[in-house]
N, C-alpha and C positions, 0 to 999 in steps of 0.2 A: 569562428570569430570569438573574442573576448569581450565581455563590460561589465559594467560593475550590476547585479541583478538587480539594485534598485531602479535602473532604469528601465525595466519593463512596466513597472506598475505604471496604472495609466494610459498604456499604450494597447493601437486595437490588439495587438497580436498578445499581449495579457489577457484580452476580454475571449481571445477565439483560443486561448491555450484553457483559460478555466470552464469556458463552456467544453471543450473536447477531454477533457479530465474529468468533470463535472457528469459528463454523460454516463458514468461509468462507476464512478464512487458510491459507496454507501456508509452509512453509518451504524455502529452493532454494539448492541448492549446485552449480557447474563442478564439483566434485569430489567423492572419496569421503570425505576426511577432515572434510568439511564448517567446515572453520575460517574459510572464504572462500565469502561468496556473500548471501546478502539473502531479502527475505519477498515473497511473493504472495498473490494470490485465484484460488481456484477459477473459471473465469467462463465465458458458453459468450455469444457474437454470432450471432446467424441461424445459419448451417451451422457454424460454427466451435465449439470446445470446447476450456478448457486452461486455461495460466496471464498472469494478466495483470501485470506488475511493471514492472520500470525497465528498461533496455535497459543502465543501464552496470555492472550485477550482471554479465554474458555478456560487456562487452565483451570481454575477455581471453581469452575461450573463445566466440566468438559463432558459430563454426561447427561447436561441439560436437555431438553427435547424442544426448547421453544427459549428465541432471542425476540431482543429486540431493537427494528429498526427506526429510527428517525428520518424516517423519507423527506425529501424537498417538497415542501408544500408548495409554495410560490415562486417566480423568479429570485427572491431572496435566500441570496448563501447560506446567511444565518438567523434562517428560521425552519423547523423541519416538526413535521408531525409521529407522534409515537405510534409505530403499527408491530403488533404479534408477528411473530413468524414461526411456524410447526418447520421444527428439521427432522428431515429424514437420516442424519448420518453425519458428524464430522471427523474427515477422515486427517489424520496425521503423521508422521513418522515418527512422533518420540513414544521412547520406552514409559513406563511407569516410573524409571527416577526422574526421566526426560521432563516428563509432567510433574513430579515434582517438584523438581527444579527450577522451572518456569514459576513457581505458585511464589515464589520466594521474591525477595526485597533488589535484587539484581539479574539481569539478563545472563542465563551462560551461554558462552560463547558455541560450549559442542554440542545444541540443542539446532536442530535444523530450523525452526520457528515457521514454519509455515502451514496452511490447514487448508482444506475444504470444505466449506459446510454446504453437504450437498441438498436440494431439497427436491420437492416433486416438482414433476415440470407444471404440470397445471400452477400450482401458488407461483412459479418462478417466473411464469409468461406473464400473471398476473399482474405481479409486483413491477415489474416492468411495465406496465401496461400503467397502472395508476400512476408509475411515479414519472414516468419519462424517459427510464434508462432507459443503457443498452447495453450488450453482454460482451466482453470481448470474449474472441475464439482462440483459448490458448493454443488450440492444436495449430494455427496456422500462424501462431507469433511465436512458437515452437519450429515450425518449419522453418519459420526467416533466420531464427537462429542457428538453426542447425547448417543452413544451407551456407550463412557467412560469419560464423562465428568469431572470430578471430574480430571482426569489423566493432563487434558488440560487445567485447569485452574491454574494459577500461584498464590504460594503465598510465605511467609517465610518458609511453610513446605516441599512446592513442587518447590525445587528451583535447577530442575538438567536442566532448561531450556535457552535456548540460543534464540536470534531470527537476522532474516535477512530481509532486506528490500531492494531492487533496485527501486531505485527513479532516480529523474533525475535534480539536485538545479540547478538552474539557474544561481548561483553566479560567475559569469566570461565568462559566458555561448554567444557565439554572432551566430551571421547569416551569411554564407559568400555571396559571390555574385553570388555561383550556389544554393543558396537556403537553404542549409544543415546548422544543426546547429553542433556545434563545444561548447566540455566541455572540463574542466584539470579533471574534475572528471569522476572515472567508473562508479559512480553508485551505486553500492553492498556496504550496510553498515551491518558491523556484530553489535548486541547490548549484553550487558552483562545482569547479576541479575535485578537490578537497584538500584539506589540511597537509600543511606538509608533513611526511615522513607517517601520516595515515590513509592514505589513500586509497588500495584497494591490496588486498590480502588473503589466500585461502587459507584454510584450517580443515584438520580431522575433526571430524562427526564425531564424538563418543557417547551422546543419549541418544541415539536413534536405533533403528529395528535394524540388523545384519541382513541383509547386504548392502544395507543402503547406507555405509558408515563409510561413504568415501572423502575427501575435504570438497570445501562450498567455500565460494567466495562470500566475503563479508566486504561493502565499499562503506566508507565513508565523505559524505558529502557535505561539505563546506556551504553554511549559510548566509557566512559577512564576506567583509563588512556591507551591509547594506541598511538602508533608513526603513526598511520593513518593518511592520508591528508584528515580535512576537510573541509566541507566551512564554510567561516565567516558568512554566511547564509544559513537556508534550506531550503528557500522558495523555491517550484515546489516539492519537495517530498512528499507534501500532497498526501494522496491516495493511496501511493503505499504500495503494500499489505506486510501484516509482517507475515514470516514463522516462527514457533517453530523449535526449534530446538533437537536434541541430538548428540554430536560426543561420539566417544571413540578413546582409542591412549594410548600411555605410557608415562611416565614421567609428563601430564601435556602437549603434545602436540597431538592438534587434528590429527588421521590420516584416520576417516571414516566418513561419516554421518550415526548414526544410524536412524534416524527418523526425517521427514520435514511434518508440516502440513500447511496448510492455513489457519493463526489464528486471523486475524483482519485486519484494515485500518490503517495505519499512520495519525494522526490527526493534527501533530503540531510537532516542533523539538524549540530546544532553545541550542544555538551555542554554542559547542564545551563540551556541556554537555548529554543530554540526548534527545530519541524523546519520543511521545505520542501515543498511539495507543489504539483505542478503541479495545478491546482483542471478544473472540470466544463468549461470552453470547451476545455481542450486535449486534454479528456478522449474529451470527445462533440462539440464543432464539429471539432476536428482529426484526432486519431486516428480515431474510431470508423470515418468518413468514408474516410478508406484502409483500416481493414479489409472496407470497402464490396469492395473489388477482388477481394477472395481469398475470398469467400461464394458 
């Protein structure tokens, strides 16, 4: 079905789509003041356990040992407490120009952008445990893709798809004096088709490590017209992960979610029009495949 996105705000099935996103999001900063840094998912791969985001959040501290999260303290979206995190490992596919490249004032395009920052499982039960999350199992949202792929790939023909992202912009965003950071935004962005004649597109890899320099879909997802508040910048929503969607309803208004899968990373946003997201082949044919090595 079709509607215009602003008619979900409001409605329960807004409240049960940001709580089912919400369960799963996190927030991640290089540093303590958290003014700099971008969104994640909880996620665990076969042995592995931690956060899955974009890789050019870290470039600039990519051999950091310790981030930091902004956990949901309350039921309030936008208020979240600063907690350390020790990582064991974030793993990546870009080369050392790849990394450099990312560190830089524009996105490029032949950079895979995606990461794992893996940690120990004890902090990783933990951190779930204090905050609320829960981890998705990419191996088995791996499977679903692999098993109907074709179903989950976007294009002009397969266009009954919807997607969701909870991120976390930074754009107004401050620190008070108990530590907590404080937004005017929820978070939960719904995205439409996309833009004409941008819709969805693969490309050659050329910063990433040989063999894995195959092309990766890149989608772009349409956010108007809708009466949504949002920021004049999306910087800090890198990373955070983009759900497919399905509703049904009558009239043209959503009133179920038929189907939510875990379809890619948020790469890049450009205000007040559309974001970026590298979609499910670069997700699960590319990456998941080199997290194969470290399992």
């Amino acid at each position: 079905m079709t509607f215009a996105l602003g008619k979900l705000r409001g409605k329960p099935v807004y409240t049960e789509l940001a709580e089912r996103c919400r369960a799963h999001s996190v927030m991640i900063s290089p540093t303590p003041d958290l003014r700099k840094g971008g969104s994640g998912t909880f996620a665990r791969y076969r042995d592995l356990c931690g956060i899955v985001g974009a890789t050019h959040v870290l470039a600039q501290h990519i051999d950091t040992e310790t981030i930091y999260a902004p956990l949901q303290k309350t039921g309030d979206p936008t208020i979240f407490l600063n907690i350390p995190i020790r990582i064991k490992k974030t793993i990546y596919l870009e080369t050392l120009d790849g990394i450099k490249a990312l560190q830089g004032s524009y996105w490029p395009e032949g950079a895979l952008d995606i990461c794992f920052i893996q940690l120990d499982p004890p902090l990783f039960n933990y951190l779930l445990r204090i905050s609320g999350k829960k981890a998705i199992d990419l191996s088995k949202q791996r499977a679903k893709f692999v098993k109907d792929s074709q179903k989950y790939y976007f294009s002009d023909q397969n266009n009954i798809w919807f997607w969701a992202v909870d991120g976390a912009p930074r754009d107004g965003a401050f620190q008070n004096n108990q530590g907590i950071l404080e937004s005017r935004f929820d978070g939960l962005y719904v995205c439409g088709g996309s833009m004409q004649g941008k819709t969805y597109k693969t490309q050659p890899l050329t910063l990433v490590l040989p063999t894995y320099d195959d092309s990766a879909d890149l989608i772009c997802h349409d956010l108007g017209p809708t009466t949504d508040l949002l920021p004049d910048k999306f910087g800090g929503i890198s990373g955070g992960g983009m759900w497919q969607l399905s509703f049904s309803g009558k009239d043209g208004v959503p009133e179920e979610i038929d189907e939510m899968f875990f379809s890619g990373i948020c790469v890049a946003g450009i205000q007040g029009e559309c974001l970026y997201s590298r979609g499910p082949s670069a997700l699960y044919d590319i990456f998941s495949k080199y997290l194969d090595i470290f399992c």
